[in-house]
Structure formats: C-alpha cells, structure tokens
C-alpha positions as CSV (number, residue, x, y, z in Angstrom):
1,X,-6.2,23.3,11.7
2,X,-8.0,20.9,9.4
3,X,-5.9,20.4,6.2
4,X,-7.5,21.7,3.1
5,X,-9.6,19.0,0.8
6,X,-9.3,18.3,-3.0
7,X,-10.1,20.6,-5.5
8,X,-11.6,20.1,-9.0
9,X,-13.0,16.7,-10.2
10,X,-9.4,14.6,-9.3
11,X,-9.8,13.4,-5.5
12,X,-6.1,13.5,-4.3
13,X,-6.6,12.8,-0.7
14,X,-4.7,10.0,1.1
15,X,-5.1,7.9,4.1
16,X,-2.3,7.1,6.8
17,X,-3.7,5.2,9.5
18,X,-6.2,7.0,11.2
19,X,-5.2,10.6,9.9
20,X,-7.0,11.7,6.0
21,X,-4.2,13.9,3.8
22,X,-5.6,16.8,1.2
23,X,-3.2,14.9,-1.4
24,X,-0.1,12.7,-1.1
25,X,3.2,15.4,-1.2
26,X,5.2,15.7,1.9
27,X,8.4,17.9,2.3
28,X,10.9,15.4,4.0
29,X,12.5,16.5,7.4
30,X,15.7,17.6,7.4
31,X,15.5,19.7,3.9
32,X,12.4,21.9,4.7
33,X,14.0,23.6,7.9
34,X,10.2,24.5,10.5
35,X,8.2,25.4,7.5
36,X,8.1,29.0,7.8
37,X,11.8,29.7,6.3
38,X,9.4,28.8,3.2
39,X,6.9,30.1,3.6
40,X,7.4,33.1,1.0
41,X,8.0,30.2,-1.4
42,X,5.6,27.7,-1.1
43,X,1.6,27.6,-0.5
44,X,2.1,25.7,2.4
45,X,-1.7,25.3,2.5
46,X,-1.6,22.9,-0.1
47,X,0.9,20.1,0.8
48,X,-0.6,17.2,2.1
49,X,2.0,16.9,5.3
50,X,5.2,19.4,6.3
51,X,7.7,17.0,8.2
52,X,9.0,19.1,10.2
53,X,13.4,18.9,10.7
54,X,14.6,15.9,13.5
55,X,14.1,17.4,17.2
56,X,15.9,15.7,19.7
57,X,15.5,16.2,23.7
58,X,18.5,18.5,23.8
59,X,19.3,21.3,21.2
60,X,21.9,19.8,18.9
61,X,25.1,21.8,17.4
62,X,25.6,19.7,14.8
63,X,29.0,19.0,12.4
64,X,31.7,21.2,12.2
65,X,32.1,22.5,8.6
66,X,32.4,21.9,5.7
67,X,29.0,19.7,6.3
68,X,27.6,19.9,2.3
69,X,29.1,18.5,-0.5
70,X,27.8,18.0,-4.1
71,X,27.9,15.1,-6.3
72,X,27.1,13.8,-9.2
73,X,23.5,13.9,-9.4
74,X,23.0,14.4,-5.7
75,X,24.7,15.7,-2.3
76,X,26.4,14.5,0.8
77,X,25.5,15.9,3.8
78,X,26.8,15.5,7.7
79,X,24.6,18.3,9.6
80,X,24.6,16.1,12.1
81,X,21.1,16.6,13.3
82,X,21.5,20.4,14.4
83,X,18.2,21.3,15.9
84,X,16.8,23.6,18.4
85,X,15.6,20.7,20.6
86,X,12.6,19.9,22.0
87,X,12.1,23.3,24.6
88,X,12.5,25.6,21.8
89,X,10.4,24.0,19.4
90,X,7.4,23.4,21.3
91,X,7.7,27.6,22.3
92,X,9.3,29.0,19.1
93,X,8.3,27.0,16.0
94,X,5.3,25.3,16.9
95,X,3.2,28.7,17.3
96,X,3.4,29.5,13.2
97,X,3.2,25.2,12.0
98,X,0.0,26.0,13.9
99,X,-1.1,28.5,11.2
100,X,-0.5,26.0,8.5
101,X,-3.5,23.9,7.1
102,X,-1.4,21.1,6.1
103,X,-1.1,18.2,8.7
104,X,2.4,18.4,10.6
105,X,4.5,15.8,11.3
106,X,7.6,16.1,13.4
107,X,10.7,14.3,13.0
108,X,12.3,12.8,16.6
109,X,15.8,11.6,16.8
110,X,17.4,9.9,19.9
111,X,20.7,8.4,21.3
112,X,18.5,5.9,23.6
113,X,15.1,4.1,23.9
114,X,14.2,6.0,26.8
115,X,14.9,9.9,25.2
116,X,12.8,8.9,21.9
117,X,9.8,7.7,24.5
118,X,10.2,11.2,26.3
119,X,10.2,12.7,23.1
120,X,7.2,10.8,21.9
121,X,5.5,11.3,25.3
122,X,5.8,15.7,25.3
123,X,5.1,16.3,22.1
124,X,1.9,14.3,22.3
125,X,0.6,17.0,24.7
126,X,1.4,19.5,21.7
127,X,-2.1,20.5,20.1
128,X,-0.8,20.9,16.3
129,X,0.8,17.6,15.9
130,X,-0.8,15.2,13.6
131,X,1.9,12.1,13.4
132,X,5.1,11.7,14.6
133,X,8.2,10.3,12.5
134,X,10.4,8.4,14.0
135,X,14.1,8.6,12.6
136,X,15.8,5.2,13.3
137,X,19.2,5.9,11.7
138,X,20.7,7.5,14.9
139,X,23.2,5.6,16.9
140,X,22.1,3.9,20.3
141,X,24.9,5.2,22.6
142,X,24.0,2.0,25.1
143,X,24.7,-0.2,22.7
144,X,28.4,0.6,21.2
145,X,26.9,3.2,18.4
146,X,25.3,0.6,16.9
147,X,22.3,1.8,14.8
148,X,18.8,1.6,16.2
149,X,17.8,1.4,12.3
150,X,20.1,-1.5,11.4
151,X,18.9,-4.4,14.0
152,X,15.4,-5.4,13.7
153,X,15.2,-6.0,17.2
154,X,16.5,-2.5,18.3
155,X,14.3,-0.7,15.7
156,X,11.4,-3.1,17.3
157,X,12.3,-1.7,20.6
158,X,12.0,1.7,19.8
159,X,8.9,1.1,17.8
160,X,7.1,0.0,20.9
161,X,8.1,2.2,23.2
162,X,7.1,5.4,21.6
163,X,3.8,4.0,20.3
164,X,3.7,2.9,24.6
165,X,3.9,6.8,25.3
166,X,1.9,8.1,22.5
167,X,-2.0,8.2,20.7
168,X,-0.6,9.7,17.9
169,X,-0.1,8.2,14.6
170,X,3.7,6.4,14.6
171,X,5.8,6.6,11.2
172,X,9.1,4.8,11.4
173,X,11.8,5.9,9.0
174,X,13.5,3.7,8.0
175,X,17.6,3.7,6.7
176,X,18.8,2.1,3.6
177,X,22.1,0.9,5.1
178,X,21.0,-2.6,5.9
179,X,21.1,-5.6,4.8
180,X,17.2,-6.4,4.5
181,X,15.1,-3.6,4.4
182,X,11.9,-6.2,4.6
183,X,13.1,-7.3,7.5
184,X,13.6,-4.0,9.1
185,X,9.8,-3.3,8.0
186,X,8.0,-6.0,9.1
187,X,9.8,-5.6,12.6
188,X,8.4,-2.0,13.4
189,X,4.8,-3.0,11.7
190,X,4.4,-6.2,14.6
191,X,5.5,-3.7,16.8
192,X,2.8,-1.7,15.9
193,X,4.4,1.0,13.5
194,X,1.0,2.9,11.9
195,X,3.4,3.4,8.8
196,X,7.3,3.1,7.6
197,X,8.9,5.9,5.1
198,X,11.8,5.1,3.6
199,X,14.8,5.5,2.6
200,X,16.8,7.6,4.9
201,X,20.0,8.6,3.3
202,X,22.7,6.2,1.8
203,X,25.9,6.6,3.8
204,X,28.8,8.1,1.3
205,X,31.9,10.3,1.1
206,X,33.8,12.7,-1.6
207,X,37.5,13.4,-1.6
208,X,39.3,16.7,-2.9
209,X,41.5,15.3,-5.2
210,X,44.0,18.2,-5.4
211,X,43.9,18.5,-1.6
212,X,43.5,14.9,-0.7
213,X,41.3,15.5,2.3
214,X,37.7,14.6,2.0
215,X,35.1,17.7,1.6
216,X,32.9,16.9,4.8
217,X,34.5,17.4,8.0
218,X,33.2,14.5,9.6
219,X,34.5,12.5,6.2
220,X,31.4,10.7,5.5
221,X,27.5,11.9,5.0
222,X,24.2,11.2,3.7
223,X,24.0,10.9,-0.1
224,X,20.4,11.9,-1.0
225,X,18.9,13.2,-4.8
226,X,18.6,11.4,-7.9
227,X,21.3,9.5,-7.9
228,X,19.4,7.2,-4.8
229,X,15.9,7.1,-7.1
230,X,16.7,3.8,-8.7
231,X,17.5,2.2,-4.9
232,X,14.5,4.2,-3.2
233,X,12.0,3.0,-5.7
234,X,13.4,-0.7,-5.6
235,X,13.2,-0.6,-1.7
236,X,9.9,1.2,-1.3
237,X,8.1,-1.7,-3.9
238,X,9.9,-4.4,-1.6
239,X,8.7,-3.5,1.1
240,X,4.9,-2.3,-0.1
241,X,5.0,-5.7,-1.4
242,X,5.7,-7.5,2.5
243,X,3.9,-5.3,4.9
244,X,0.2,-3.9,5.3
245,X,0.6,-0.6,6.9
246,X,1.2,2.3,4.5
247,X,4.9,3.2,3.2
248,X,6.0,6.4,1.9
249,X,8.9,6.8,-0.2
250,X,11.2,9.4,0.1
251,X,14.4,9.3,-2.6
252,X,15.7,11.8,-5.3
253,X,11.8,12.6,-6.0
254,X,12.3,15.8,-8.0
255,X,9.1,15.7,-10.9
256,X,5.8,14.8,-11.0
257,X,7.1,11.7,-12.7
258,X,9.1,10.7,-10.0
259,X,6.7,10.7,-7.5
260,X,4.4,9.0,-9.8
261,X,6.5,5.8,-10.0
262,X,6.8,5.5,-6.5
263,X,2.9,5.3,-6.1
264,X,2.8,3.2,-8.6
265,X,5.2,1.0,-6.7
266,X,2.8,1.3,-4.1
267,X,3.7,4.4,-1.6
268,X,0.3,5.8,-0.6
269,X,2.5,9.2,-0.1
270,X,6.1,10.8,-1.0
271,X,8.2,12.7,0.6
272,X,10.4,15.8,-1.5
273,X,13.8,16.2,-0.3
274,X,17.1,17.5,-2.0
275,X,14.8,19.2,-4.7
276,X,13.5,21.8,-2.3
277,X,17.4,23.0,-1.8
278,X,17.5,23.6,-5.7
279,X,13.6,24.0,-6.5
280,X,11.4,25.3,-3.6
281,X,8.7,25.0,-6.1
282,X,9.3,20.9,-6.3
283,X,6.4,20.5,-4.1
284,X,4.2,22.6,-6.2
285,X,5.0,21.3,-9.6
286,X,4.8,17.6,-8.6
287,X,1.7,18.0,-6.8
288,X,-0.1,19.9,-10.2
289,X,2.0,17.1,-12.2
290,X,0.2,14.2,-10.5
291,X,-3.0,15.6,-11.5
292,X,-2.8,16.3,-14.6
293,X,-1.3,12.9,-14.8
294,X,-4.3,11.5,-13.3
295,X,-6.6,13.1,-15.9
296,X,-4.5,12.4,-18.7
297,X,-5.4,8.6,-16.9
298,X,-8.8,8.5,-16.9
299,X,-8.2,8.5,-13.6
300,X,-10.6,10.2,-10.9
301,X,-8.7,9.5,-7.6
302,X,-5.0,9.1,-6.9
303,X,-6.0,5.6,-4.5
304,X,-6.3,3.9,-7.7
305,X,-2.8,3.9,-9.4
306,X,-1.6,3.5,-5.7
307,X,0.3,-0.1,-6.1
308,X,-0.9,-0.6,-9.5
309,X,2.9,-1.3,-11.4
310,X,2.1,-3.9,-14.4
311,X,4.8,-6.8,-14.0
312,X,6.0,-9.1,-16.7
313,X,5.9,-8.3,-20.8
C-alpha cells in the first residue's frame, strides 16, 4: 500500500534511493516488536517507515534472563536477536504490515554471507516489502565471531551479496564499536549500499553492587537512549560528511529536538528507538515537533534543513 503524502502547507516527504517517504520518522527495529503490538498506540499510517524487528533464517530464542537493564539515561539490552524467523514471518506478521500505509522495512540478521543472501533473496519475493536493513553487528561464525560490522571488507562482502540477490532498496546498519565508522561507510556505499543508518548499539555492562554479579545474563548488552545522542550525532555528521548515499541516524532520539539535530547534521531520516519502550507516543510527538519547527523556520520542506548545521562562530 502506497504510504500516505504530506499534509498542510509543510512538505515532509523524504527520499531514500529509489523509494519516496510521507515524512522522515522511522521506529528502529528491535524496539517496535511487527508493528501491530502498537498498533492501539500509534497511527501507524503516519510514520514515514516501520522497521520491522531483525529476522533471521531460523527462529531465534534469544538470551536467557535477565536480558534488560537500566542505566543512567539509557538501557542495556542482550535479547539476543529472538525472532520468529523467516517462515513465520512471511505467514504470520507479514499479512497485517500489509495493512499499514507506511513503507516497511525489515531488519535481517545472519551468522554467514550466505544465510543474509538467502534472507535477502526470499523476502524479495514478499509483496509488502519496501527496503531491506541489513544489520551488520552479528558475529560471522566462519570467521572466529568476528563481527561482519567491524572489518570493512566483511561488511563489503555482505553488502554485495545481498544487493547480488535482491532489487530492493539495501540499508546497511551500521555498529558504533569500531574504530572508523567512515571507513566502515564508504565500504558498504562502493559496494553498492542504497543507504547506511547508524549507530547500532554501544556495547556495555552493569554490575549489582550488593550481589556482585552483573544484571544481564549474558554480562554485557547494547546500551542505547540518550546517553548515546552525543556519539550518534557525532558519527551520523562524519559520515554524511564522506559518503553520497543517504544516512539515517538512529541514537537516543526521544523529542522533536532531537531528531532535528540529526537532520541538521545531515540524516535525510531518523530512526526512534528506546523512547518507544517509555513513550509509544515518541513517534507522534517528534513527527508534529518537526513541523511546527519547520514553520516556526520559515521553512516549507524538511529537504532544506537536511545537512544545513552552520559551522564556526
């Protein structure tokens, strides 16, 4: 189903390779379940993009509990990518993303090359599907565990073979935990990447002080919520600044405000996270936010603050 178009005088429609977005707010996967558990919460209709939770080839238990933790201005969390697997999602989920008017996206998560290619290949024959995510934090199993998202080359690799397999438009995520996230960009856009969104979670941990264990059962997790902001925006300009496919940024967005800055810093779109766990109406209020923002601006269309930070004094 076509996704609805702008209303009212402020044009907040996006582009992301070939595929046009009603406005620029995404849920991010992994904090927004299939959609539907939210769908007595949110309009659904009106986000630009639902991004759907990772699906791997095989259903996936996940972590033994505990697997959430709070922090201080944010959360850990080691689900481990539990999902229902491709099978079930194509036959039990897809039927009601189908309903939606938003454009879908879908998350896929792999231990090899060849299962994200699989992946990318079935769910290309999905009608429903507008873009696929690519999640490049997962450990290659071939290679020692070493992260596909932390090696140019690998996250090259897996670039290229899904776009191989696939006519639909390719976002790779990509993870914080490296040591050049410009580098890790410009490797998945040569490899023909239609678009990156980043960051993925920081890896972290919490200890019980009184019990001296850690609170996560597999010890360490993925800190995400406004305590990664300041590292999200700082990455997401970086790399908006070296590469010429679109980014979006994904990061302790929680206010209009928020996601504001990260356009600024040039993300054609965000992604909501963590704020959806402790506001399901994040997506709403940010998405009136930006235009009223824009008005307030002078502003008639949200592609003209897009990359439009002021530098120096």
């Amino acid at each position: 189903m076509a996704p609805l178009t702008s209303s009212g005088s402020i044009n907040l429609s996006v582009s992301i390779g070939s595929l046009d977005f009603s406005n620029p707010v995404m849920t991010a996967s992994g904090t927004f379940g299939y959609a539907a558990e939210f769908a007595n919460l949110v309009d659904l209709d009106r986000l630009g993009a639902l991004v759907v939770k990772g699906i791997s080839l095989k259903p996936r238990p996940g972590n033994p509990p505990p697997r959430i933790a709070e922090t201080s201005c944010g959360m850990l969390n080691a689900i481990g990518l539990e999902n229902v697997g491709l099978e079930r999602f194509v036959t039990e989920k897809m039927p009601f993303l189908r309903t939606c008017r938003s454009r879908v996206i879908v998350n896929i998560l792999g231990d090899s090359i060849e299962e994200y290619a699989i992946l990318a290949k079935e769910l290309s024959k999905v009608s429903g599907i507008d873009a696929l995510e690519v999640n490049i934090s997962c450990p290659n199993v071939k290679k020692g565990g070493v992260a596909f998202g932390t090696v140019p080359e690998m996250a090259a690799a897996v670039t290229s073979a899904v776009k191989n397999v696939t006519e639909l438009p390719v976002i790779v995520k990509l993870s914080p935990n490296v040591t050049d996230i410009v580098a890790m960009a410009r490797a998945v856009e040569a490899s023909g990447a239609d678009a990156v969104s980043l960051i993925n979670t920081l890896i972290g941990m919490a200890i019980d002080a009184q019990t001296r264990k850690p609170k996560l059962a597999n010890i360490i997790g993925g800190l995400s919520g406004p305590a990664i902001k300041p590292i999200a925006l700082r990455m997401v300009w970086q790399v908006a600044s070296a590469v010429g496919i679109p980014v979006i940024g994904i990061g302790g967005i929680g206010t209009a405000e928020d996601a504001i800055e990260f356009l600024l810093a040039g993300a054609t779109a965000v992604q909501v996270g963590t704020a959806n766990f402790y506001n399901p109406s994040a997506t709403r209020q940010i998405l009136s936010g930006i235009e009223n923002y824009l008005q307030q601006q002078g502003e008639s269309s949200v592609r003209t603050i897009i990359g439009t930070l002021r530098l120096g004094v």
